[in-house]
N, C-alpha and C positions, 0 to 999 in steps of 0.2 A: 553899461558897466560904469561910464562915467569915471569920477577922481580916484574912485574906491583904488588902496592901493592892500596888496598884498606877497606875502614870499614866495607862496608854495603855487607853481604854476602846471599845468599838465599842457601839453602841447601835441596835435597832431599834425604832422604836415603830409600830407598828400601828392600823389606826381603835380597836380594840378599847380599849387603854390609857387610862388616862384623860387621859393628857396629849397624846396627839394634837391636839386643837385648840389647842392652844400651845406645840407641840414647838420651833419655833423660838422663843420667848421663853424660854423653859424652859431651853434649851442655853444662850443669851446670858445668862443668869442663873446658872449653874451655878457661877461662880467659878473656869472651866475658864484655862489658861495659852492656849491654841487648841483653835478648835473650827472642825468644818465640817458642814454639814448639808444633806439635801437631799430633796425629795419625790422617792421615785418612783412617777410614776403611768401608765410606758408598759410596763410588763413584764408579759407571757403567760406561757402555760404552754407550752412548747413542745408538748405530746403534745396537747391537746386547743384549742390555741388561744384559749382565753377569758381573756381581762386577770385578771390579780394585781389584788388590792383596795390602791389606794393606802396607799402605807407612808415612814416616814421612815426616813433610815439618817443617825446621827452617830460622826463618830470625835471623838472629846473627849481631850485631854490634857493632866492637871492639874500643875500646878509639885510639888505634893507627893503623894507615893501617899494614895492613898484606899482604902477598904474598897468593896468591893461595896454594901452594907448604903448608907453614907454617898450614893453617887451613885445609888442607886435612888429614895431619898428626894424627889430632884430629876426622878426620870423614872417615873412611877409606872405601873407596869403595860407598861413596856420591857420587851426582853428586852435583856439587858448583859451584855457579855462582855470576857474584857482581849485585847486586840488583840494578836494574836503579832507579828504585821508590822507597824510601823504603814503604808513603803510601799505594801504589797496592802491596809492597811483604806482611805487616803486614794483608791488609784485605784478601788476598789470605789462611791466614791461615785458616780463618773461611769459605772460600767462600764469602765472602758479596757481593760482585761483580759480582759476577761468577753464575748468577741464569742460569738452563739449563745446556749443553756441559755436561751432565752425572756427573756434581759437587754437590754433595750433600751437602748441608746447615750446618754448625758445629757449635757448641754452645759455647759462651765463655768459660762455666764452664770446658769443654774439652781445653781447651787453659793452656797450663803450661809455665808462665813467671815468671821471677826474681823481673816484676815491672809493676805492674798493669795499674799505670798512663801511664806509657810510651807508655805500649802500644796501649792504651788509644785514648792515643795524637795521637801518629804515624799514627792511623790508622782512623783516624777518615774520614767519608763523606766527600769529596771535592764536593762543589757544579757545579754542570749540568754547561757547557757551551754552552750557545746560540749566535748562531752565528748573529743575530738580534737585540744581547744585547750590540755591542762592545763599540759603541758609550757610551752607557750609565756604562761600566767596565771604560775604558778611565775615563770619568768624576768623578767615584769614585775613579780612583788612580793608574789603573792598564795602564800604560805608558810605557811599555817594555814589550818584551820577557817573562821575567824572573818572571816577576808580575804576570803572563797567568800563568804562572807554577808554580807558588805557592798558587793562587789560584785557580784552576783547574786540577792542576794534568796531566799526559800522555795524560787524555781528548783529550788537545788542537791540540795534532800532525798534524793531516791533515790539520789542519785550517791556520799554520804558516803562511801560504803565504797572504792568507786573513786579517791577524792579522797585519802584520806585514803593509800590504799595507796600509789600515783604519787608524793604528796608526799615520803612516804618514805623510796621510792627516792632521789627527788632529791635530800634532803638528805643520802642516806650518800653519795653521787655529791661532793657540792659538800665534806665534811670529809673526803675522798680526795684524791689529790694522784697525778698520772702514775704508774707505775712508772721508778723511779732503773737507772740501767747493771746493777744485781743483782738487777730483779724484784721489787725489796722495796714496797709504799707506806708512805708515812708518813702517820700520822695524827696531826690535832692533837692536843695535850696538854689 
C-alpha cells in the first residue's frame, strides 16, 4: 500500500488481533473525523452452518488522509482497507445489503458511532438502478458517469458501458435541433 494516503478506511478486527479487546476504545481514540463500529457475533457460514467467530467491523473517516502504515498503528493486527463506497462500507455495518451469504441482520441500536446523523446520511438506501430507466435518469439530470454514482452507488458497475453508450446518444440528440423546411439540422457552435 506503501505512502498512498487516504480518509475512508474499513477495518476488520478479529479475536486474533491484538486489539480486539479494546477495538471500541481503540476506534474512539483513533483521532478519526466519524467512526462507527460494531460486534458481529451472529454470522454463519452458510454451507455448513457453524457460527463465524465474533469479529468487529469499523468504517473510520479521518478529516485528513492517512497512510495505511499510520491507522494500523492504532488498530493492530486489523485487517484495513480504504473504503471504495463509503455508502456500501457504512450499510455493511448492519448488513442492510447483505440479506443471505450466512450475514446476519444487526440492529442499529448495536451500532456505536461518534454521530448519529452521519451515519445516518452515509448510509442511507441508494435507489435500484434500472437499466430501462436510463433515458428517463438522463432527463432528470443524471448526464455523466459520476451522476450514476452518486445516485446509485457500486450498483451501476456492470452497466458502464451501457451507460455510458445511451448517455451519448442522448447528448448528440439534445446539440441537434429538428430538421428546418430544407432537411438541413443545425448544430450549436
Amino acid at each position: 500500500m506503501g505512502d498512498k494516503r487516504i480518509r475512508h478506511f474499513f477495518i476488520t478486527i478479529n479475536g486474533g488481533a491484538s486489539c480486539f479487546k479494546n477495538a471500541v476504545e481503540i476506534t474512539k481514540e483513533a483521532n478519526a473525523k466519524h467512526y462507527a463500529i460494531i460486534l458481529h457475533d451472529k454470522d454463519f457460514d452458510e454451507v455448513t452452518g457453524q457460527e463465524i467467530a465474533p469479529h468487529f467491523h469499523a468504517f473510520v473517516v479521518f478529516e485528513h488522509a492517512k497512510t495505511f502504515q499510520a491507522v494500523a498503528k492504532h488498530f493492530e493486527g486489523a485487517h484495513i482497507e480504504a473504503s471504495k463506497s463509503p455508502s456500501s462500507s457504512a450499510r455493511y455495518l448492519l448488513h442492510a445489503s447483505f440479506k443471505g451469504k450466512g450475514k446476519a441482520s444487526y440492529a442499529i441500536s448495536e451500532l456505536i458511532t461518534d454521530n448519529a446523523q452521519w451515519y445516518e446520511g452515509v448510509s442511507k438506501e441508494l435507489e435500484a438502478f434500472d437499466t430501462n430507466r436510463i433515458e428517463e435518469y438522463y432527463a432528470e439530470g443524471c448526464k455523466d458517469i459520476l451522476a450514476y454514482y452518486r445516485r446509485f452507488g457500486d450498483g451501476i458497475e456492470r452497466h458502464i458501458h451501457l451507460i455510458r453508450t445511451i448517455i451519448t446518444e442522448l447528448k448528440l440528440e439534445d446539440y441537434s435541433t429538428p430538421p428546418n423546411d430544407m432537411g438541413e439540422q443545425k448544430f450549436p457552435i
